[in-house]
mmJSON file of the N, C-alpha and C atoms, coordinates in Angstrom:
{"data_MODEL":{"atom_site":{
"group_PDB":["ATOM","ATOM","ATOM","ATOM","ATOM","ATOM","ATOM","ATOM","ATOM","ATOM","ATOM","ATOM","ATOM","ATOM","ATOM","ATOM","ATOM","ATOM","ATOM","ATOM","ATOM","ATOM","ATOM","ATOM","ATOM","ATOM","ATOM","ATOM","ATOM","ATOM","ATOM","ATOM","ATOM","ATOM","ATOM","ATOM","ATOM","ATOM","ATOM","ATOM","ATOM","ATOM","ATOM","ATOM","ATOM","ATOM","ATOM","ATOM","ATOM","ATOM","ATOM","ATOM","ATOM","ATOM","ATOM","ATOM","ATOM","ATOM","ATOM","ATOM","ATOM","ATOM","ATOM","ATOM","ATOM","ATOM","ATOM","ATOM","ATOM","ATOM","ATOM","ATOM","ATOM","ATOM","ATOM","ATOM","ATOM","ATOM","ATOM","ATOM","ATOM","ATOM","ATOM","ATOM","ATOM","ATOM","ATOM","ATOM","ATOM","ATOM","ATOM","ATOM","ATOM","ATOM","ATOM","ATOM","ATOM","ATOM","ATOM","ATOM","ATOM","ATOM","ATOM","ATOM","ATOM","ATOM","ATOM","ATOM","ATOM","ATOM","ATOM","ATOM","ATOM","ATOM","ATOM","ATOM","ATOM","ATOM","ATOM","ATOM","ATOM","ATOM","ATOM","ATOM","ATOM","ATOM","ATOM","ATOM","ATOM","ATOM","ATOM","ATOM","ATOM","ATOM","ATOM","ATOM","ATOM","ATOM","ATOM","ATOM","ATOM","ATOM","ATOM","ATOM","ATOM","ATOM","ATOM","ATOM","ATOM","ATOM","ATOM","ATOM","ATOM","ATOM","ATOM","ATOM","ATOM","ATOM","ATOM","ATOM","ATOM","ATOM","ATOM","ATOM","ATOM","ATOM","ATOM","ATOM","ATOM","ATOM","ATOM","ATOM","ATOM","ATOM","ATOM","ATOM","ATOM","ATOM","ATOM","ATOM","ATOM","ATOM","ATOM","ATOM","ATOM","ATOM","ATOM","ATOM","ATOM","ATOM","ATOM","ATOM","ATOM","ATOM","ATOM","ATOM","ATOM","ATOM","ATOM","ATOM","ATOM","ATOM","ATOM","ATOM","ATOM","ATOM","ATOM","ATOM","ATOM","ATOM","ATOM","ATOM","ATOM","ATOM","ATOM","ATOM","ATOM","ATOM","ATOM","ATOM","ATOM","ATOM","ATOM","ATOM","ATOM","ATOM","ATOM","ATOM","ATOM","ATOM","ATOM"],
"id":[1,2,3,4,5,6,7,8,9,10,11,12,13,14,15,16,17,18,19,20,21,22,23,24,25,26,27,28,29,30,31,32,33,34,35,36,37,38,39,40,41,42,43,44,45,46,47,48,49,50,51,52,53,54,55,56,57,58,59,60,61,62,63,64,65,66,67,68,69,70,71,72,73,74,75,76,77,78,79,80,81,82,83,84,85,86,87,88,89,90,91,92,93,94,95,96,97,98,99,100,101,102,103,104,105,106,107,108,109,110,111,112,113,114,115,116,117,118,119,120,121,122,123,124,125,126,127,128,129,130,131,132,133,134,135,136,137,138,139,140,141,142,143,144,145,146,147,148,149,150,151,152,153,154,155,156,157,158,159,160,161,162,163,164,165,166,167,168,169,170,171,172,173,174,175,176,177,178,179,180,181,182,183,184,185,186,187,188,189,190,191,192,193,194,195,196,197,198,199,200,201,202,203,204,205,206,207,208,209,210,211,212,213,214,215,216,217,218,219,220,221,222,223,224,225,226,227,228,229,230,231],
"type_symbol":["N","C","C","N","C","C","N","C","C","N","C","C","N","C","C","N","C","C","N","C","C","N","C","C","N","C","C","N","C","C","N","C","C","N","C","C","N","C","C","N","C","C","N","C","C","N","C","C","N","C","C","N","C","C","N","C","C","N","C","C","N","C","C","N","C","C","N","C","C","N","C","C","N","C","C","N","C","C","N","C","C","N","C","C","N","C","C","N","C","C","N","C","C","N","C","C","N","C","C","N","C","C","N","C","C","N","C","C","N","C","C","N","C","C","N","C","C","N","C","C","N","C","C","N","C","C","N","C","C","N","C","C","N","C","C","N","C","C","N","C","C","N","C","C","N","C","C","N","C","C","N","C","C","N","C","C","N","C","C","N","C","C","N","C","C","N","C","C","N","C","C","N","C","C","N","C","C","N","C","C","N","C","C","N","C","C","N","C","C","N","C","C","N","C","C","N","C","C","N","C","C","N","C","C","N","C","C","N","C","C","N","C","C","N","C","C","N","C","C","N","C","C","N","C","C","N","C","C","N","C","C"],
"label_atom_id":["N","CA","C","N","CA","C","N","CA","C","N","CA","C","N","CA","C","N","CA","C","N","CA","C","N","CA","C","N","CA","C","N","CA","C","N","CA","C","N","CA","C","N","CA","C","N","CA","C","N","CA","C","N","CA","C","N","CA","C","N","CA","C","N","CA","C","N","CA","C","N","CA","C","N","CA","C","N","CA","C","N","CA","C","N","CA","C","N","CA","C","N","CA","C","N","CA","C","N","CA","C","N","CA","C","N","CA","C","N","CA","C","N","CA","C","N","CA","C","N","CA","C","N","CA","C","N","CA","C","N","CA","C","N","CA","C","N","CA","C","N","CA","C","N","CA","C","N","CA","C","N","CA","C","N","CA","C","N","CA","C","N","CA","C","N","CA","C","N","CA","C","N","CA","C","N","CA","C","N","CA","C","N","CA","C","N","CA","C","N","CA","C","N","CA","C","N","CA","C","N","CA","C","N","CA","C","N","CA","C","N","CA","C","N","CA","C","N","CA","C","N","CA","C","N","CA","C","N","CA","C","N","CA","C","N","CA","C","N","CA","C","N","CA","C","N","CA","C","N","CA","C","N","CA","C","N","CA","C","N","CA","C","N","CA","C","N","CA","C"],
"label_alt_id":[null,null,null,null,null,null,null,null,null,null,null,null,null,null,null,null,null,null,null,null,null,null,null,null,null,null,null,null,null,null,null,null,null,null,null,null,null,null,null,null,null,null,null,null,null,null,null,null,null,null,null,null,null,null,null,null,null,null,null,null,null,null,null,null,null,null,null,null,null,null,null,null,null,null,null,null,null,null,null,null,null,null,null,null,null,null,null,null,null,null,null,null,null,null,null,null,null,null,null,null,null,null,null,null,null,null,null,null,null,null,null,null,null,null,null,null,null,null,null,null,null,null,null,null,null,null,null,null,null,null,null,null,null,null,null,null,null,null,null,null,null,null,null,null,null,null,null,null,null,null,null,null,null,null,null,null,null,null,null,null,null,null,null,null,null,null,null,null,null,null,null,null,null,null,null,null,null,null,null,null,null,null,null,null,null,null,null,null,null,null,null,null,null,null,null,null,null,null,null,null,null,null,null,null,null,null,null,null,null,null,null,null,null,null,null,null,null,null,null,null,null,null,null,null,null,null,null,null,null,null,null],
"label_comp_id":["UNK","UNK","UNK","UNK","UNK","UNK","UNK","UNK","UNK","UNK","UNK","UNK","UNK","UNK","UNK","UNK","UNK","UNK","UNK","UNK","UNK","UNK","UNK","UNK","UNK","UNK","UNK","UNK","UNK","UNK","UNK","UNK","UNK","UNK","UNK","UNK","UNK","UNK","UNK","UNK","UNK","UNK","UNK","UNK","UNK","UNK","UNK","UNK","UNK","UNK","UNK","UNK","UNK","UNK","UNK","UNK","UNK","UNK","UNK","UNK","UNK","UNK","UNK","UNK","UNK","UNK","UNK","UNK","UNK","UNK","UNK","UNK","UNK","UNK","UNK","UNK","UNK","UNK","UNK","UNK","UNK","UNK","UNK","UNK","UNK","UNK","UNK","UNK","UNK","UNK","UNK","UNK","UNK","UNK","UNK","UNK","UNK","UNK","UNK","UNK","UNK","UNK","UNK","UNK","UNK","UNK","UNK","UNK","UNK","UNK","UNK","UNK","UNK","UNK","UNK","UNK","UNK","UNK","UNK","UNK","UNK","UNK","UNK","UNK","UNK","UNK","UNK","UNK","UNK","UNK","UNK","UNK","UNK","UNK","UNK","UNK","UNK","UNK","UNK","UNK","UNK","UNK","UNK","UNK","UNK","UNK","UNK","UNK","UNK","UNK","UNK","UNK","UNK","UNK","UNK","UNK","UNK","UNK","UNK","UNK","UNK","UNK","UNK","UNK","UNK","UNK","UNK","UNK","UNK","UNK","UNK","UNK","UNK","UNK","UNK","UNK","UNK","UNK","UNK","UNK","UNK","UNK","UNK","UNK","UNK","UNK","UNK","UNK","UNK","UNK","UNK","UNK","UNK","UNK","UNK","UNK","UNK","UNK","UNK","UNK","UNK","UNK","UNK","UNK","UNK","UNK","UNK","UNK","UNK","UNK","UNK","UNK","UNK","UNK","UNK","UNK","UNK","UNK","UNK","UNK","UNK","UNK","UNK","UNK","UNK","UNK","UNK","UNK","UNK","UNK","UNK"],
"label_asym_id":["A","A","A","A","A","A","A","A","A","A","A","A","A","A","A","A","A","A","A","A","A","A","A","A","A","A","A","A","A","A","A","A","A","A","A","A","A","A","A","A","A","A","A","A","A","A","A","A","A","A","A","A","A","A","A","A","A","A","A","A","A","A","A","A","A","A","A","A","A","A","A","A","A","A","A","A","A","A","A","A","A","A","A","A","A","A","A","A","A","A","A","A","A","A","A","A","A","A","A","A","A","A","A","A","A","A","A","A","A","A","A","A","A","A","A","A","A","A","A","A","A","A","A","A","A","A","A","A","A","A","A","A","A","A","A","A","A","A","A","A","A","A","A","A","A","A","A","A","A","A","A","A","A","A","A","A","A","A","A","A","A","A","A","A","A","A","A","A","A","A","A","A","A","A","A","A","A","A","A","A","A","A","A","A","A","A","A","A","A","A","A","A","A","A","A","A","A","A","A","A","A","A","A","A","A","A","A","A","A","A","A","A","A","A","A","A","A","A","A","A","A","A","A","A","A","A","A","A","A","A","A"],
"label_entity_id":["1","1","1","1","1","1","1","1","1","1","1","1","1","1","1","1","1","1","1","1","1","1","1","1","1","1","1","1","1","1","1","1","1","1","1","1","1","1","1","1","1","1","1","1","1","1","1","1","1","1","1","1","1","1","1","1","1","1","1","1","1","1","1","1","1","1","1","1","1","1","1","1","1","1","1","1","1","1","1","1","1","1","1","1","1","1","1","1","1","1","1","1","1","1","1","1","1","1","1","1","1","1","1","1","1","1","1","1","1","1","1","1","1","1","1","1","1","1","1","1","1","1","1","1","1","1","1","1","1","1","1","1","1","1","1","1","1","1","1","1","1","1","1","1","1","1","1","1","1","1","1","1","1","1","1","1","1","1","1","1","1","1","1","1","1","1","1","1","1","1","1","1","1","1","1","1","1","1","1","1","1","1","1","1","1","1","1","1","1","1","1","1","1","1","1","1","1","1","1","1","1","1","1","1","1","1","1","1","1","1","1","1","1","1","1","1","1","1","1","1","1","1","1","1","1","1","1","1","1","1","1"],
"label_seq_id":[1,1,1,2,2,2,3,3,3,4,4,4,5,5,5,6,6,6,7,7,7,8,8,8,9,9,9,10,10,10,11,11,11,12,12,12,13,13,13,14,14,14,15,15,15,16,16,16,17,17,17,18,18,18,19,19,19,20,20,20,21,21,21,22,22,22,23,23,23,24,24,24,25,25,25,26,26,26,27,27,27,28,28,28,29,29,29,30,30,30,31,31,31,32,32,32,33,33,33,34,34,34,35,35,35,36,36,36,37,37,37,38,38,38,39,39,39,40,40,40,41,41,41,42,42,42,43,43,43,44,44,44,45,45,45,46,46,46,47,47,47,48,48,48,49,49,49,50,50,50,51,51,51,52,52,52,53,53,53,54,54,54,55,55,55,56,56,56,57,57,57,58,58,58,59,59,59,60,60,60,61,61,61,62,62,62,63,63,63,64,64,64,65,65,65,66,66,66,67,67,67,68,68,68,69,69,69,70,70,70,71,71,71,72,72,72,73,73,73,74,74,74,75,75,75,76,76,76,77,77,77],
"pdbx_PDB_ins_code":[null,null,null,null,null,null,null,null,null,null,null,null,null,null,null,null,null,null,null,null,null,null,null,null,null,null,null,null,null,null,null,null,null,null,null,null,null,null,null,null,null,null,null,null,null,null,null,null,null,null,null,null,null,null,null,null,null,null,null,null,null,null,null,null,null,null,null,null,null,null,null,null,null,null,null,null,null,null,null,null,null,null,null,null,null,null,null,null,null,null,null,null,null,null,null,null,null,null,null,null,null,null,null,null,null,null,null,null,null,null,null,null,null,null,null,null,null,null,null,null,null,null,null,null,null,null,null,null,null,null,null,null,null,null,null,null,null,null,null,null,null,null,null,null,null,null,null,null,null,null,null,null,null,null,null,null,null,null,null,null,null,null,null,null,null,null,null,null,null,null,null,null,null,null,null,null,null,null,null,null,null,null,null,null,null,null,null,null,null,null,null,null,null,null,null,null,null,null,null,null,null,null,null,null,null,null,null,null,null,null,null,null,null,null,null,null,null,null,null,null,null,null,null,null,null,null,null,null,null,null,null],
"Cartn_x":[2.233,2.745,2.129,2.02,1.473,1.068,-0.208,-0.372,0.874,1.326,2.381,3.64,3.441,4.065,3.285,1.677,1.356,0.838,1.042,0.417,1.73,1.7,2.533,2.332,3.014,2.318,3.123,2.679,2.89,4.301,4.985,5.681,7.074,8.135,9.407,9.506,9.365,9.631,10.194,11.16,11.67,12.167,12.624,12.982,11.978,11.016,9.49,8.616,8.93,8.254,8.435,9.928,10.67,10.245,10.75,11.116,9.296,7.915,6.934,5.982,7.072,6.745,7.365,8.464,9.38,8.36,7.998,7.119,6.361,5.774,4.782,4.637,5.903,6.376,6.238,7.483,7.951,6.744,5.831,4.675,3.834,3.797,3.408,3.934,5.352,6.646,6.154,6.121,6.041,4.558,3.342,2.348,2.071,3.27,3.006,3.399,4.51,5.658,4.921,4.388,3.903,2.677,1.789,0.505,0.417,1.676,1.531,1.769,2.319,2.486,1.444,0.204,-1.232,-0.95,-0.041,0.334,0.186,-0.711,-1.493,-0.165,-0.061,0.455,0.17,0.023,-0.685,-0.144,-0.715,-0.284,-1.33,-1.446,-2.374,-1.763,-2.352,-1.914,-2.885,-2.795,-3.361,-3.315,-4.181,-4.108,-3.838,-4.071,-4.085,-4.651,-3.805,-4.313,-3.445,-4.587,-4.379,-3.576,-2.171,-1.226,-0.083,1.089,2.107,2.87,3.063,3.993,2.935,1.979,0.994,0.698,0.948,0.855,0.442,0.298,-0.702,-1.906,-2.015,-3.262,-4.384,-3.423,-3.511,-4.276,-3.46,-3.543,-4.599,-4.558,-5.164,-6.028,-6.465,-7.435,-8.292,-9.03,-9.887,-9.323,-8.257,-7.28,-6.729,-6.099,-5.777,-7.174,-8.041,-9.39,-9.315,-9.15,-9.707,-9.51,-8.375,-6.926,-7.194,-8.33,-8.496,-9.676,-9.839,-11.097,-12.196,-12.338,-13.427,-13.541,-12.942,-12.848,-13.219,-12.09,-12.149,-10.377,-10.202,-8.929,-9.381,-8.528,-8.735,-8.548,-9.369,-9.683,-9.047,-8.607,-7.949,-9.07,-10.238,-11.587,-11.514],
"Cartn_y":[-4.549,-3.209,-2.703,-1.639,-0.579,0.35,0.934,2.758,3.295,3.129,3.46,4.262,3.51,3.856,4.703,5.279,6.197,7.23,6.949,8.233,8.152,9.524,10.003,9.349,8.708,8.053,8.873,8.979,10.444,9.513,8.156,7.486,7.876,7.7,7.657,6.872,6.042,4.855,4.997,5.937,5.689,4.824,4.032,2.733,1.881,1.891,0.843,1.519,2.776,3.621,3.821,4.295,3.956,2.483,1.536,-0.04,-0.153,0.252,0.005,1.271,2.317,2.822,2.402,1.686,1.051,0.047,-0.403,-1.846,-1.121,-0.313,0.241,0.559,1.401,1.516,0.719,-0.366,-1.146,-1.906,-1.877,-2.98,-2.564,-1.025,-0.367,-0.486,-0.144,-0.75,-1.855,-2.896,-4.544,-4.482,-3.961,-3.669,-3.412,-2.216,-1.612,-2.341,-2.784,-3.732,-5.201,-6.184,-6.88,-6.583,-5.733,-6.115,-6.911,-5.832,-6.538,-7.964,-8.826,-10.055,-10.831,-9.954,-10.698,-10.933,-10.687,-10.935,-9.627,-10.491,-9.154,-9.493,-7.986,-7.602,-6.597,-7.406,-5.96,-6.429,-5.649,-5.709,-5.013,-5.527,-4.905,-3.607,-2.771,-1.892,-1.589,-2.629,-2.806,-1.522,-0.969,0.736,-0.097,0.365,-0.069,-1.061,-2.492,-3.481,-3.057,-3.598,-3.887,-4.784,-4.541,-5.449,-5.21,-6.564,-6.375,-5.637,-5.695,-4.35,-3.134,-2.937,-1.643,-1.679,-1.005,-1.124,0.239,1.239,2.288,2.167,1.521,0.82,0.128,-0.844,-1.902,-1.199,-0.131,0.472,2.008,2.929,3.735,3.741,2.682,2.556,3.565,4.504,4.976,6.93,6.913,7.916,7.621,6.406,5.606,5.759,5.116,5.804,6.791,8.152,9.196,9.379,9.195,9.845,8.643,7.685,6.783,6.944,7.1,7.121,5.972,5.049,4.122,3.868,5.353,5.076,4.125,3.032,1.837,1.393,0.54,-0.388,-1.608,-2.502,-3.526,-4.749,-6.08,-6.48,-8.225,-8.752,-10.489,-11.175,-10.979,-11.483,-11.294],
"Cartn_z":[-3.139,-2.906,-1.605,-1.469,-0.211,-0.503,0.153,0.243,0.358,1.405,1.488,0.165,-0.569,-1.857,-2.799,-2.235,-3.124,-2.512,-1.39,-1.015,0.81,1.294,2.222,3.977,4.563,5.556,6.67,7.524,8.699,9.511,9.834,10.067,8.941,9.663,9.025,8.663,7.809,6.915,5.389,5.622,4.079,3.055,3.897,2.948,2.731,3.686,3.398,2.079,1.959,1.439,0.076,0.016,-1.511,-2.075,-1.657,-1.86,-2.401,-1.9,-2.185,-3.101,-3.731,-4.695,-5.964,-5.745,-6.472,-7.291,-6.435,-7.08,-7.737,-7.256,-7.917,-9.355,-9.434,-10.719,-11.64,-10.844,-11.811,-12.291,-11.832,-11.98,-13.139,-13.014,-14.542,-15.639,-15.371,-16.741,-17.146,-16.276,-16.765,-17.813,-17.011,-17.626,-19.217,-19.231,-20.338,-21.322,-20.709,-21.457,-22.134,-21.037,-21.694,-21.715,-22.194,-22.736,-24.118,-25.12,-26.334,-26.769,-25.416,-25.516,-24.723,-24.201,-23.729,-22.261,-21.499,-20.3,-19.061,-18.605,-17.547,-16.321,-16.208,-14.561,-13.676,-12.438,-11.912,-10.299,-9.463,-7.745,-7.064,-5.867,-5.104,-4.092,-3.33,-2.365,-1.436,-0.197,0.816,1.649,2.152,3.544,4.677,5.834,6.74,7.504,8.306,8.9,10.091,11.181,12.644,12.315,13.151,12.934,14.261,14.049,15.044,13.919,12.795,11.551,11.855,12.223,11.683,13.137,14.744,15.769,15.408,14.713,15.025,14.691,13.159,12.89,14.64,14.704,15.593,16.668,17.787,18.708,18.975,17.358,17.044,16.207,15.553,14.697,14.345,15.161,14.999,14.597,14.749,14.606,12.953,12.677,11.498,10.22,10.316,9.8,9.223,10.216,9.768,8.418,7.803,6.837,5.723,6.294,4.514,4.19,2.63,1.595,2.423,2.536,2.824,4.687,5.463,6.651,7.289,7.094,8.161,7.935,8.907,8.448,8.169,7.746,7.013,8.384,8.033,9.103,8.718,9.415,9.539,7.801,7.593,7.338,6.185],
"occupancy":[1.0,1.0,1.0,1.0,1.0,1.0,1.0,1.0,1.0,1.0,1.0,1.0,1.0,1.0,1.0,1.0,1.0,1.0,1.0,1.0,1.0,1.0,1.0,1.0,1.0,1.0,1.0,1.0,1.0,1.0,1.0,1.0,1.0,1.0,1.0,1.0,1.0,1.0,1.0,1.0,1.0,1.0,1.0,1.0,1.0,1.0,1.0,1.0,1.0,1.0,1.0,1.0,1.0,1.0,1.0,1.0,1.0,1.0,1.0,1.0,1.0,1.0,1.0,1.0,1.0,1.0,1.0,1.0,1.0,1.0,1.0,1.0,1.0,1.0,1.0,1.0,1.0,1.0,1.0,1.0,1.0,1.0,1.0,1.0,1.0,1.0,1.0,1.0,1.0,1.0,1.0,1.0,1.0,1.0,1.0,1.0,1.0,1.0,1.0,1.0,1.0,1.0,1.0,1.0,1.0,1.0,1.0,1.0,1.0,1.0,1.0,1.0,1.0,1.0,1.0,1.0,1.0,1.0,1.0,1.0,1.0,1.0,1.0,1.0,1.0,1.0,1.0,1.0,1.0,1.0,1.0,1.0,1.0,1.0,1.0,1.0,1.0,1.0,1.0,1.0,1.0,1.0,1.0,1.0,1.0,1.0,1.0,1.0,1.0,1.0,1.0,1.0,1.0,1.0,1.0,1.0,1.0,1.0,1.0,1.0,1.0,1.0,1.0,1.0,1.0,1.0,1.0,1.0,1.0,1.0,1.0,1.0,1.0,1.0,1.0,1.0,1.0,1.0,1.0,1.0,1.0,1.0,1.0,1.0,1.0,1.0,1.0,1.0,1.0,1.0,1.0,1.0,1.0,1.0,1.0,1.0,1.0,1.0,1.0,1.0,1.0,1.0,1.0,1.0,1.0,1.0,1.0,1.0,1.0,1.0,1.0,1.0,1.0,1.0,1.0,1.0,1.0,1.0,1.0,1.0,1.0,1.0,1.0,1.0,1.0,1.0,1.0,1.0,1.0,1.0,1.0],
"B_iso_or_equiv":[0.0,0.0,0.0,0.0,0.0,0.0,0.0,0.0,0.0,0.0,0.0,0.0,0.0,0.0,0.0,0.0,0.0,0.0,0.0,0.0,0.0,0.0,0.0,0.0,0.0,0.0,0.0,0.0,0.0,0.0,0.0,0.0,0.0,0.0,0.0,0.0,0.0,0.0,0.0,0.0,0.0,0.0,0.0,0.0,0.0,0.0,0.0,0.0,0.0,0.0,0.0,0.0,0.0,0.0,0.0,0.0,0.0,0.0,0.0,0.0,0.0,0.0,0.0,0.0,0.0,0.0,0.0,0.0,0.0,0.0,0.0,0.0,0.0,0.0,0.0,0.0,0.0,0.0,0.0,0.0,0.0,0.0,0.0,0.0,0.0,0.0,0.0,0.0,0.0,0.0,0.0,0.0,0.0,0.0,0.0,0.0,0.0,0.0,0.0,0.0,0.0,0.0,0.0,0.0,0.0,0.0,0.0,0.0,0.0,0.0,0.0,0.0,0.0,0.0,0.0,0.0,0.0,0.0,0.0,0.0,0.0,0.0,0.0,0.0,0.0,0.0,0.0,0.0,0.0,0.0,0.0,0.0,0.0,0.0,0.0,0.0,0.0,0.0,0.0,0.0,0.0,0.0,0.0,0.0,0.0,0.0,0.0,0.0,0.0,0.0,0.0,0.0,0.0,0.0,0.0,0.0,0.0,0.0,0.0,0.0,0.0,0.0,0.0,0.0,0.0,0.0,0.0,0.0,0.0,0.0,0.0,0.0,0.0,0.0,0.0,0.0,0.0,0.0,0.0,0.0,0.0,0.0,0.0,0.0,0.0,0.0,0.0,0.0,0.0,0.0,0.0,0.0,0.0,0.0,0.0,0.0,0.0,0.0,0.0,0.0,0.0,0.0,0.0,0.0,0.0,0.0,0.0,0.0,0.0,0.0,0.0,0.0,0.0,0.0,0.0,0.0,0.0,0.0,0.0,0.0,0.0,0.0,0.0,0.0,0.0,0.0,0.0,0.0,0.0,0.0,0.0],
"pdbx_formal_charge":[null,null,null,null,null,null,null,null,null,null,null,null,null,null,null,null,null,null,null,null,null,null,null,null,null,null,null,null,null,null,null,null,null,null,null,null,null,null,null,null,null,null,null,null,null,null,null,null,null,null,null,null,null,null,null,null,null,null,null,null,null,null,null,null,null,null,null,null,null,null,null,null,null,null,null,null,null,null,null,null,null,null,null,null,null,null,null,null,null,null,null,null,null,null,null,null,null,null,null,null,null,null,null,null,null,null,null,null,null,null,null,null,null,null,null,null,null,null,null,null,null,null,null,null,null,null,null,null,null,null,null,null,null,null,null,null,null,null,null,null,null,null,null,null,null,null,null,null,null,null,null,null,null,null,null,null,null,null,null,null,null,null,null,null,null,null,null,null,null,null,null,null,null,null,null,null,null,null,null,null,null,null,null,null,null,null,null,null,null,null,null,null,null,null,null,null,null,null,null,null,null,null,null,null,null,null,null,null,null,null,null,null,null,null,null,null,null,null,null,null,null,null,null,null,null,null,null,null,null,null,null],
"auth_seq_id":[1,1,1,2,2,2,3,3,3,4,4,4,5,5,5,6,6,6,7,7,7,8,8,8,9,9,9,10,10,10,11,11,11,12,12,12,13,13,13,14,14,14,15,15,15,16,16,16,17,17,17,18,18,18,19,19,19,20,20,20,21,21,21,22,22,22,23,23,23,24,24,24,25,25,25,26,26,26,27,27,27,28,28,28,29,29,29,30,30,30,31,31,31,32,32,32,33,33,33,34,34,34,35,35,35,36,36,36,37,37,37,38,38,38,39,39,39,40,40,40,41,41,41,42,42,42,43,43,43,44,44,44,45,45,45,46,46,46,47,47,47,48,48,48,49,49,49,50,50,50,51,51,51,52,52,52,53,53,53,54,54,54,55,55,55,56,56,56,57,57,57,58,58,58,59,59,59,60,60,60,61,61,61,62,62,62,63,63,63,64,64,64,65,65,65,66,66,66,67,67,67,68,68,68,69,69,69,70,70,70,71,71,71,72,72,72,73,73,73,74,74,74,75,75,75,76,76,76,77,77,77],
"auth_comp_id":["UNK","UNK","UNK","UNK","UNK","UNK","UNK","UNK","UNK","UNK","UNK","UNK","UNK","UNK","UNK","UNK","UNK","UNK","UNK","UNK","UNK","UNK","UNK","UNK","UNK","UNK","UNK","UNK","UNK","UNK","UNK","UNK","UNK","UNK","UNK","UNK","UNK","UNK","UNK","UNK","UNK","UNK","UNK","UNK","UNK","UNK","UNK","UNK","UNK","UNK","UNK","UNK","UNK","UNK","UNK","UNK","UNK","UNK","UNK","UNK","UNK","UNK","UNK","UNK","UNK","UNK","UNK","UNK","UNK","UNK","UNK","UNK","UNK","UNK","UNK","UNK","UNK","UNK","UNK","UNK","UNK","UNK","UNK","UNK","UNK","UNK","UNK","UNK","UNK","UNK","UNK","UNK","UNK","UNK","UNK","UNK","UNK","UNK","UNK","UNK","UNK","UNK","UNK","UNK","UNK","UNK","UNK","UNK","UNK","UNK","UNK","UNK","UNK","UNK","UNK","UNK","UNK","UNK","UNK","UNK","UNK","UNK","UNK","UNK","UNK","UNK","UNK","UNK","UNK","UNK","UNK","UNK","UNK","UNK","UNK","UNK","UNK","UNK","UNK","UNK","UNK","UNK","UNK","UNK","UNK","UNK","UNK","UNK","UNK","UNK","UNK","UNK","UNK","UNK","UNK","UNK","UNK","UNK","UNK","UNK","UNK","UNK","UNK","UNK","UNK","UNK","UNK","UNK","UNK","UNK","UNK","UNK","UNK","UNK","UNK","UNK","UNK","UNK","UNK","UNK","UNK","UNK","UNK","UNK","UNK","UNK","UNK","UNK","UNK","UNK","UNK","UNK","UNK","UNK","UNK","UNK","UNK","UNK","UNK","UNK","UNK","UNK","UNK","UNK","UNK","UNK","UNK","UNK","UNK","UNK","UNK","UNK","UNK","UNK","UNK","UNK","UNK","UNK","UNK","UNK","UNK","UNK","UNK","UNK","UNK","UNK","UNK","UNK","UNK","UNK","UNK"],
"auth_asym_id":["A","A","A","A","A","A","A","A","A","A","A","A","A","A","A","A","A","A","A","A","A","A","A","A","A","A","A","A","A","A","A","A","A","A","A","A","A","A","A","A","A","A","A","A","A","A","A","A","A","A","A","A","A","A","A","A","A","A","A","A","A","A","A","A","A","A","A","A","A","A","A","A","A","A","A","A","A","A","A","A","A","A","A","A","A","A","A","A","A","A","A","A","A","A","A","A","A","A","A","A","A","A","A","A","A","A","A","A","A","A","A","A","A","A","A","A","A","A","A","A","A","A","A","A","A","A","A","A","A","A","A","A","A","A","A","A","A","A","A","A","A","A","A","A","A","A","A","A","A","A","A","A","A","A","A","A","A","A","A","A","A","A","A","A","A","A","A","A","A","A","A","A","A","A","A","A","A","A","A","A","A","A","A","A","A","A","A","A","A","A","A","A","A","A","A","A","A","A","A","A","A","A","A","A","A","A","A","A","A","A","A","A","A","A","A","A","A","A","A","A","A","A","A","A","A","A","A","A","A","A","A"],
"auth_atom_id":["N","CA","C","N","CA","C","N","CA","C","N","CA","C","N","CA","C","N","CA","C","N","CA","C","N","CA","C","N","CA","C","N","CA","C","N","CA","C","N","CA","C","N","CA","C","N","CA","C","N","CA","C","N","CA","C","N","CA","C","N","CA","C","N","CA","C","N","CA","C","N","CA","C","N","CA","C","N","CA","C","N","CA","C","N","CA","C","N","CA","C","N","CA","C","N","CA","C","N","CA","C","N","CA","C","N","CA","C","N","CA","C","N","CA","C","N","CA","C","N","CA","C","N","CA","C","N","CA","C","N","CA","C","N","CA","C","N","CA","C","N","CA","C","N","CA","C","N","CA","C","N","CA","C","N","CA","C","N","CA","C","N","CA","C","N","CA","C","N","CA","C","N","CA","C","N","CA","C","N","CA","C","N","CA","C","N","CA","C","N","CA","C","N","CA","C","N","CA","C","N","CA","C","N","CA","C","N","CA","C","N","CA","C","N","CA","C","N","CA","C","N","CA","C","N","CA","C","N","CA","C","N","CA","C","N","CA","C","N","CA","C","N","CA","C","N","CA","C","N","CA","C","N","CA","C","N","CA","C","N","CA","C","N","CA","C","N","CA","C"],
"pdbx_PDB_model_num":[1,1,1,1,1,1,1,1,1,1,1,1,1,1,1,1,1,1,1,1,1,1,1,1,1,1,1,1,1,1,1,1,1,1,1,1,1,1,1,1,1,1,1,1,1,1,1,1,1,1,1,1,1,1,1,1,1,1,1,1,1,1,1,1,1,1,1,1,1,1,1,1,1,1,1,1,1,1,1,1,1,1,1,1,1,1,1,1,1,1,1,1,1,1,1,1,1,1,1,1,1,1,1,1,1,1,1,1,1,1,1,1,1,1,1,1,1,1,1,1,1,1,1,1,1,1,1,1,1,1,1,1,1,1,1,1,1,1,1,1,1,1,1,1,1,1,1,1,1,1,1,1,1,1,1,1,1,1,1,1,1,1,1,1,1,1,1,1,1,1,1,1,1,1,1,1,1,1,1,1,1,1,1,1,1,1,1,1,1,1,1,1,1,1,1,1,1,1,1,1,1,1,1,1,1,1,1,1,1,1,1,1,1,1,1,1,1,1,1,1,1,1,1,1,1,1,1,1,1,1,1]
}}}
């Protein structure tokens, strides 16, 4: 999944945005759904990586930061 999908990202990306709250969801449904059959599901939601998709990350990093809980972006490593 993505931050993106849980929290508001200052970029117009609505369809990146929907499509990765979507998962989100659905990933809880499945959750709920199969626990009683012992079957874990879950997804991750990565913040921000320096990236050629994340060129503000990439370019502003230190601007990017400000606006996350563990002020840093996420690194290749």
């Amino acid at each position: 999944a993505s931050i993106d999908g849980i929290s508001v990202n200052p970029q117009e990306t609505y369809s990146y945005a929907a499509s990765k709250a979507g998962l989100i969801q659905l990933t809880r449904r499945m959750a709920l759904r199969l626990a009683q059959d012992r079957i874990v599901v879950s997804a991750i939601a990565p913040g921000a990586f320096a990236s050629d998709m994340n060129k503000l990350a990439r370019d502003h990093g230190d601007e990017v930061k400000e606006r996350i809980p563990a002020g840093r972006i996420g690194t290749p490593e």
